[in-house]
Structures are given as C-alpha cells and as structure tokens.
Phi, psi and omega in degrees: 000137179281119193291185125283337181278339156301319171320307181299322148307352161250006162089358193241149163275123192293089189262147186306328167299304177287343180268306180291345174289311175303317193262342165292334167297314185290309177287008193260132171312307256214074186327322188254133202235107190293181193276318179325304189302317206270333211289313194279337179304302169304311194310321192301313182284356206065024194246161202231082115245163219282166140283343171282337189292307173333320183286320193298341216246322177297314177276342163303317186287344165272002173283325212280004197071017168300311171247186175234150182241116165252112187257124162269150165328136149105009188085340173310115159221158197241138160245136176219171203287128158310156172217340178111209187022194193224142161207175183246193200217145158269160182167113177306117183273018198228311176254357192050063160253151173252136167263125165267146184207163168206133175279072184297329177314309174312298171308303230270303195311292208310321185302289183298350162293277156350279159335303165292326169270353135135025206244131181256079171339088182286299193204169185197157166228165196225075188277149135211141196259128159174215225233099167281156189293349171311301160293335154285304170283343188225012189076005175181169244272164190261001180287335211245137182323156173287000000 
C-alpha cells in the first residue's frame, strides 16, 4: 500500500488531498476509476475537495508514476494504482465495464512484430472493444451480481 514516505519519494508532499485520493484509489472494489469516480467518492466521505484539485493531484500521481492513465473511446479516461507489470483491457461497449486480461502468447507476437520492423518497443496497450456476455445474453452487464 502507498504511503506518504511514498508520496515523497515521488516527489509530491503529503498533503490530505492527496493522501485520501491515494486512498480511495487504492481501497475502490472497481480498479479503474474516472477522475468523477474518485471526486464523488470523496463527496460520499464528506470531505470538500474540488474536482479540479482531483484532476490536478491524478495528474500529479501519473507524472509522479503512481497511477495509469488509460483513455478509452469516447474521450474516457481512467485511473487505477501502478501496481507494476502489465495487462491489457477489454471494455464493454453496452455497460462500459473493463476486463483486464494478460496474454503472453499476445506480449510475445507484438514483441516480434516490433522486432521485426526494426522498432524498439518502449511500452504498448491493448484496448478491445466489444459486448460481455453479461450484456449479450441477459441484458446486463456479467461484473455485477446475478
């Protein structure tokens, strides 16, 4: 779990905004988190910060590499806790939920696709768009109880 001597070590000052921002990202059932999600999250708690500090302090924490930024269709973007490593993301285009998934089979080809075109792969994502069966068979979405 991320800390204030992490924060500092990331170059940000623990400040209470940042620390309860830290903490709802970290403690949310629901990994990937719009800048909204966490601002209403905090509103739930009673705490009276803005939505611009929320944005401000979610882009501090992807500078400082603390979080991920994910932009989805539709202008969406999303954050969730670097945790390290990699995966990729599925997103329902009927409930908007994400499936995280990782592939090695997947990893290896994109790697020798690179390689092969002479391109030296820093980092890649992996978006795909489509319907879960939660929504194709039953009208609603399969992350959510039955």
């Amino acid at each position: 779990m991320t800390d204030s001597a992490d924060l500092k070590k990331a170059g940000l000052k623990a400040t209470l905004p940042r620390l309860k921002i830290l903490n709802i990202l970290e403690g949310a059932e629901v990994r990937h988190m719009t800048a909204e999600d966490v601002y209403k999250a905090l509103l739930d708690m009673g705490e009276e910060v803005g939505l611009a500090t929320v944005y401000r302090v979610l882009t501090q924490f992807e500078a400082a590499g603390l979080v991920i930024r994910h932009n989805f269709e539709g202008g969406r973007s999303v954050f969730e806790i670097n945790l390290g490593g990699h995966h990729d993301h599925m997103v329902c285009v009927e409930c908007g939920k994400l499936f995280e998934f990782y592939d090695p089979a997947i990893e290896e080809r994109q790697r020798r696709v690179a390689e092969k075109a002479g391109f030296i792969m820093d980092s890649h994502s992996l978006h795909m768009y489509g319907v879960c069966i939660g929504m194709k068979k039953h009208g609603r979405c399969s992350k959510k109880d039955s």
